[in-house]
MITORMAR-780532 format. One record per residue (C-alpha): residue in one letter; z, y, x. Coordinates in steps of 0.25 Angstrom, whole numbers, padded with zeros to 4 digits, always signed. Layout:
AZYX/...
% end
This chain:
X+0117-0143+0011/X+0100-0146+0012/X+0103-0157+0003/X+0110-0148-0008/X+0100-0137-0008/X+0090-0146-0008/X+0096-0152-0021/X+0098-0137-0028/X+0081-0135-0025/X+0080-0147-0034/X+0088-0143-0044/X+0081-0138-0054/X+0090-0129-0061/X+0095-0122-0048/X+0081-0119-0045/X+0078-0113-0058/X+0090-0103-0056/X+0087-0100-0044/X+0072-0096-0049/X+0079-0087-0059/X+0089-0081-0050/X+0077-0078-0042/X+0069-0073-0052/X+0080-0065-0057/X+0084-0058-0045/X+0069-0054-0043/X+0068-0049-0057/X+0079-0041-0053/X+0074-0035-0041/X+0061-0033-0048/X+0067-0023-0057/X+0075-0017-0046/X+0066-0014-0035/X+0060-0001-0041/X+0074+0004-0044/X+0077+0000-0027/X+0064+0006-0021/X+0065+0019-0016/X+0058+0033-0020/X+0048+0035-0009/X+0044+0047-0020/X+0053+0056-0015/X+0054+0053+0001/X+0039+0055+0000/X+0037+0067-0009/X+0048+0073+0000/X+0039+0070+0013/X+0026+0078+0007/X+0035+0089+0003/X+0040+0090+0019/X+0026+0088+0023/X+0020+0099+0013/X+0033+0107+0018/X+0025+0106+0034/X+0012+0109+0029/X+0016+0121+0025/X+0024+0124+0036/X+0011+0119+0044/X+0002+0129+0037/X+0013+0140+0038/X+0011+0139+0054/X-0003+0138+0053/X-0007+0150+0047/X+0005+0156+0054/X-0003+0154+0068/X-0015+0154+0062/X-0021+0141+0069/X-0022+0127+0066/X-0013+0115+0071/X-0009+0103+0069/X+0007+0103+0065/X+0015+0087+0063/X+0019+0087+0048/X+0025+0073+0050/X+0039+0068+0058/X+0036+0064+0073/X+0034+0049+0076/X+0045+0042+0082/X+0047+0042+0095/X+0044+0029+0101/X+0032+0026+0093/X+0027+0042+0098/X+0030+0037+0113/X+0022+0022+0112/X+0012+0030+0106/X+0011+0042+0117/X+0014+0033+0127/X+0003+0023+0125/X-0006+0032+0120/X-0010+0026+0107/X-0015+0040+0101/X-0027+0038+0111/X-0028+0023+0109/X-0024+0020+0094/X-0026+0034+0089/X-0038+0034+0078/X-0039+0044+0067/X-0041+0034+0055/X-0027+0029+0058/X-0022+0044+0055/X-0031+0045+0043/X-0025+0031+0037/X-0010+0035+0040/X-0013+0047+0032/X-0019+0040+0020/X-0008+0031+0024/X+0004+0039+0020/X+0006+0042+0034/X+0004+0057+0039/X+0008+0061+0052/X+0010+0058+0067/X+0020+0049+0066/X+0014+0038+0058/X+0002+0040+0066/X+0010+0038+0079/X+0016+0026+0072/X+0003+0020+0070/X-0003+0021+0082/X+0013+0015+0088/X+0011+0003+0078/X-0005+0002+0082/X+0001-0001+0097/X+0014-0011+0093/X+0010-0021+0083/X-0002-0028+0089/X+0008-0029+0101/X+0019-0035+0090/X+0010-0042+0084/X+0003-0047+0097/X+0019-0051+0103/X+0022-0058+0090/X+0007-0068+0091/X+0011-0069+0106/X+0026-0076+0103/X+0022-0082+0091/X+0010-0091+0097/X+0016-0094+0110/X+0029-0095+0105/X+0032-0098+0091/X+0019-0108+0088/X+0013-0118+0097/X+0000-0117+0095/X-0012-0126+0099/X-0019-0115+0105/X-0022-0108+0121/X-0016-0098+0123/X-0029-0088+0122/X-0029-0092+0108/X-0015-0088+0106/X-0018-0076+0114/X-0029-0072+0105/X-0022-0073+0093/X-0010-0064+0099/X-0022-0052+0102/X-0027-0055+0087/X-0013-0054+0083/X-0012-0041+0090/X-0027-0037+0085/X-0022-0036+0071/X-0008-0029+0074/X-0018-0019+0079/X-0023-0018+0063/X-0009-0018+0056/X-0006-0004+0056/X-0020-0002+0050/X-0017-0013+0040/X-0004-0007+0036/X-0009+0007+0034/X-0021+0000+0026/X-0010-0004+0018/X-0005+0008+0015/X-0017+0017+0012/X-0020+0005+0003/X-0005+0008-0004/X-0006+0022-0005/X-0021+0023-0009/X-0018+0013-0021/X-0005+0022-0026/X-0012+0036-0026/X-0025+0028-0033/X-0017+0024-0043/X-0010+0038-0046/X-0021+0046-0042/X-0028+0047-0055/X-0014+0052-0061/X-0011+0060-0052/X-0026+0067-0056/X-0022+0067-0071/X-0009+0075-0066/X-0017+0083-0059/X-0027+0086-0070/X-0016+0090-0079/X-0010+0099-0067/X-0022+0107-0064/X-0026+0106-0080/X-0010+0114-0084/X-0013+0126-0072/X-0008+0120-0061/X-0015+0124-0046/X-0020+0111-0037/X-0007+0112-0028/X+0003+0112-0040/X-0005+0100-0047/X-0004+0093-0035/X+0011+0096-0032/X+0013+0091-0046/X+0006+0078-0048/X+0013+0074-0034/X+0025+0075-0038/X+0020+0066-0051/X+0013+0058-0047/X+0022+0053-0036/X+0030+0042-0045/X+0016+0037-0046/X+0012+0036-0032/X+0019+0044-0021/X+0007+0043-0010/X-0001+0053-0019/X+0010+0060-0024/X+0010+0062-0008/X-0004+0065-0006/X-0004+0076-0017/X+0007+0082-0011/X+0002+0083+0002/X-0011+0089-0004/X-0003+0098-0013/X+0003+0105+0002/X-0012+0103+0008/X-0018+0113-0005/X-0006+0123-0001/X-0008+0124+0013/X-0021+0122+0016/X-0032+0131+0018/X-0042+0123+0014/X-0037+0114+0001/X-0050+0105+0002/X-0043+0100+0015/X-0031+0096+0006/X-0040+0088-0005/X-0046+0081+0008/X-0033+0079+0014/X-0030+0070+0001/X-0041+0063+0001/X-0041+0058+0015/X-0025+0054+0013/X-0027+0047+0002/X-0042+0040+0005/X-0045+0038-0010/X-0059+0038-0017/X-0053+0047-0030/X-0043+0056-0021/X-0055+0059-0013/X-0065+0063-0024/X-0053+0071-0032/X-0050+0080-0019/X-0064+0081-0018/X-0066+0084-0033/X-0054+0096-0029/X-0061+0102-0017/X-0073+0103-0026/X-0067+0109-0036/X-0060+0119-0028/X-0074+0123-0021/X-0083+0124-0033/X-0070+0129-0042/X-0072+0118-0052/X-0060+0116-0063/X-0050+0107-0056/X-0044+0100-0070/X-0059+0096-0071/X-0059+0090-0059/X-0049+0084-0060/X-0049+0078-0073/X-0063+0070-0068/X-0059+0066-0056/X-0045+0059-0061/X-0053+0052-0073/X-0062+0047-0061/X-0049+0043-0054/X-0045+0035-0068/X-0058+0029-0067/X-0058+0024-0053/X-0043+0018-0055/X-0047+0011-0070/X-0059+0006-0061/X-0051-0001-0051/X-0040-0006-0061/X-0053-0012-0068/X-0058-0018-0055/X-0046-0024-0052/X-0044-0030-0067/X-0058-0035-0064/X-0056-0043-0050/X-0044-0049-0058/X-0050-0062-0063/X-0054-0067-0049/X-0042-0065-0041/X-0035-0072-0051/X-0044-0085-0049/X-0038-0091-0038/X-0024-0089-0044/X-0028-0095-0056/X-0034-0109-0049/X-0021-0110-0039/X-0009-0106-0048/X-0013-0107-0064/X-0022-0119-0064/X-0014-0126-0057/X-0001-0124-0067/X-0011-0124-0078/X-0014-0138-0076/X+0000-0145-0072/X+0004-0137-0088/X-0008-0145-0093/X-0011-0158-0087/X+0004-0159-0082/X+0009-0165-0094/X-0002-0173-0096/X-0001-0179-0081/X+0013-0183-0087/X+0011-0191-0097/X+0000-0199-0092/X+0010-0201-0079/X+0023-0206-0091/X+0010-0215-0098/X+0008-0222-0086/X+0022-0224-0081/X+0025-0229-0095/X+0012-0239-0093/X+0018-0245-0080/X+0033-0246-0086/X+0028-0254-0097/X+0027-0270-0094/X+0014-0280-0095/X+0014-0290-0104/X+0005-0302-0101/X+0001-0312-0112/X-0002-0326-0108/
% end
């Protein structure tokens, strides 16, 4: 059986189906995945309607008593990570505000998530750490004491301590990258809101539900700022809210273009109009910065991939004829003249 598959890997026709049949079935699922994925549009639009739905509620009792409180608008954790939490009181240990900040601008609102971290924060240097432990004196002999071993286990477990950081790194840098791409449309539709009579709220309302086929994390954002201008009493902390969930240079500088506009009673469509040319400015400035940093990434592909092809196409048939001239040379016989 080894024999015979071994065989069919020389053949050079079955190998060349294979390679298409491959290439086929990937083509196809290429063309198939965006019909497979699922609409996360409609899930996440339908979350911001139930969370404007509690602000609302929220406010409605906070006027209602006529003081101030802090109300969960979030489902609870679940419960085993709430009781590792509570019971080794990882609020007082793990607990640091920047980790509540970075789950906001993370996507992540709520004390579940935050509970989750804090729960993740305590398990995976443990995991990571019983994973280096087996695998260094169990799986691979190493030359080494067994203080060395032991150190890499704590190093191991040093950087399990980093991951949850490193993941929601990740996805700030995901989310911050979609609502800077659609940011500067979403200004133009909001120009063009404001411009036709529409109030802030309604333009808001309408350019998140547009703009969500572009990018759902600021179709998000803009709804939850569309609730925070209704129900707020002070609209400014809506615009600051926004800049501090998303952590971007032009989102900042439009909510404060807004908050100023809103104080001196400047024209909103003017605003607006500069700041989402600025916006245009700033993405054209990127794109050209990374047309620009093009050339010299593509160096070190070029000398390990292209020059390499380039010269067996060029030199390879010349390297064959000069190997067929001297076989021909030493096939030919000597004749000797007396």
């Amino acid at each position: 059986m080894l024999d015979f598959l071994i065989d069919r890997m020389h053949d050079t026709k079955f190998l060349t189906m294979m390679l298409a049949g491959i290439a086929a079935i990937a083509t196809v699922l290429t063309l198939a995945m965006p019909l497979l994925s699922p609409d996360t549009l409609g899930r996440r639009m339908k979350s911001v309607a139930l969370e404007r739905e509690k602000i609302r509620q929220r406010e409605r009792e906070r006027l209602a008593r006529g003081e101030k409180e802090k109300i969960s608008l979030r489902q609870s954790p679940k419960l085993y990570m709430q009781q590792v939490v509570e019971r080794f009181n990882l609020t007082k240990w793990l607990a640091q505000e920047e980790a509540r900040v970075k789950l906001v601008q993370a996507g992540y609102r709520g004390q579940a998530p935050y509970v989750a971290f804090l729960f993740f924060r305590l398990i995976v240097p443990i995991a990571l750490f019983l994973v280096a432990l087996f695998y260094l004196f169990v799986v691979v002999e190493m030359d080494q004491t067994a203080t060395v071993k032991i150190g890499l286990c704590l190093g191991a477990a040093y950087l399990g301590m980093h991951v949850p950081y490193m993941f929601l790194k990740n996805r700030i840098a995901k989310r911050q990258l979609s609502i800077r791409r659609a940011f500067p449309d979403a200004l133009d539709l909001l120009l063009i809101c404001v411009e036709s009579g529409m109030s802030i709220e309604a333009a808001f309302k309408k350019v998140s539900q547009e703009i969500g086929s572009q990018s759902i994390p600021l179709a998000e954002e803009l709804t939850l700022t569309t609730a925070e201008l209704s129900y707020l009493q002070d609209r400014r902390q809506a615009y600051d809210n926004l800049a501090k969930r998303t952590d971007i240079d032009g989102v900042r500088s439009v909510c404060m273009a807004l908050q100023q506009a809103e104080r001196y009673g400047t024209p909103l469509a003017q605003t607006l109009r500069v700041m989402a040319q600025e916006n245009r400015d700033m993405r054209m400035s990127e794109a050209e910065k990374k047309a620009a940093a093009l050339p010299p990434k593509l160096t070190v592909p070029m000398i390990l991939f292209f020059l390499p092809v380039l010269f067996v196409v060029i030199l390879g048939p010349a390297a064959i004829r000069v190997m067929a001239t001297q076989d021909t040379s030493t096939d030919t016989p000597v004749t000797r003249t007396r």
